[in-house]
N, C-alpha and C positions, 0 to 999 in steps of 0.2 A: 369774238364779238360779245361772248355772255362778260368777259370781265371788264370789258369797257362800260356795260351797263351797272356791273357790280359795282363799279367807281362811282358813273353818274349817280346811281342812286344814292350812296354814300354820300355823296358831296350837298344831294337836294337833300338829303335827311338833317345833315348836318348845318344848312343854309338854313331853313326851317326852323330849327332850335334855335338857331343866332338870331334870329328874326322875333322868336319868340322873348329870348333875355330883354333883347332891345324893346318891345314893346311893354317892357316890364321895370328897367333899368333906365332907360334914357341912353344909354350909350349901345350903338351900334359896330359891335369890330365880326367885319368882314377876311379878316387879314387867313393868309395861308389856306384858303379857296379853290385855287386855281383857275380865279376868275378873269375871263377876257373883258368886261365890262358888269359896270353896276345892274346888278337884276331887278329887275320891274317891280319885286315885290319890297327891294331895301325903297324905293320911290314913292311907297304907297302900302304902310305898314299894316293899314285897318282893313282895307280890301278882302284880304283872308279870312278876317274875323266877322266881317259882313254875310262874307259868302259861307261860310261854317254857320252861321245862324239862320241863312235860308235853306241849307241840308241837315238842320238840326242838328247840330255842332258835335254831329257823328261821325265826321269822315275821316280819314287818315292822317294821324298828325292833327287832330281836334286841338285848338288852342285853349285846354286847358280851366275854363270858365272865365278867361278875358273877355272882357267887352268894350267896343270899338271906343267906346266915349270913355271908360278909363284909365286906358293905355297910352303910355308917349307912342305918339305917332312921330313921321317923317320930321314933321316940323320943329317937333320938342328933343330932338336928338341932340345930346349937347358934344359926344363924342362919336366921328367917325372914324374908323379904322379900316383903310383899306391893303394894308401892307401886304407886298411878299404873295402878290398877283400878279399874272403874264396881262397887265392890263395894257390894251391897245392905244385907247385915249379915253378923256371923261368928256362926255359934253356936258360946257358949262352950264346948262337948263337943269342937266338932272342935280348938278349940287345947289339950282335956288331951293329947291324941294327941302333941306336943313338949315333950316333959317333960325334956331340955336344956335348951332356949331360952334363950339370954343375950342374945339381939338380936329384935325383931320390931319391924320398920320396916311403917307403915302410909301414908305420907306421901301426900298427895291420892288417898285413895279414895274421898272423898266418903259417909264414918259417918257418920250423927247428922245428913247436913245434910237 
């Protein structure tokens, strides 16, 4: 049980940081995750950085001195990378949320099969 959390935690440490580039970059890759569906937070990039500022942007994984109105958010995301995830299905709702998107790479997520 401790190494499954040793994973979990790995994986949200690592989701974290991609969330961070993204908000930084414009480009979101999520790819090699081991994500069964898109996470609430890739849906709503500012939300952290919101909430980091009403616990005085001290908590764990503090983003850095981003702030919500500087950062590509959700919207301005021009590349998504979901690749090379056990993804179950996407609902089409959460991909209006990247209403940039000139790239969404899917490549072995195993849709449809």
């Amino acid at each position: 049980a401790a190494s499954k959390n040793v994973t979990s935690n790995s994986i949200s440490l690592r989701l974290d940081q991609r969330l961070n580039v993204a908000r930084s970059s414009g480009q979101l890759n999520l790819s090699s995750l081991n994500l069964s569906c898109i996470p609430p937070g890739a849906l709503d990039l500012r939300a952290d950085l919101l909430n980091d500022r009403h616990r005085g942007g001290q908590g764990e994984g503090s983003n850095e001195g981003l702030k919500a109105w500087e950062c590509y958010g959700e919207e301005m995301q021009t590349l998504v990378d979901l690749s090379d995830n056990p993804l179950q299905e996407i609902d089409p709702r959460d991909l209006e949320s990247f209403k940039a998107v000139k790239k969404l790479r899917l490549r072995r997520c195993g849709l449809g099969a």
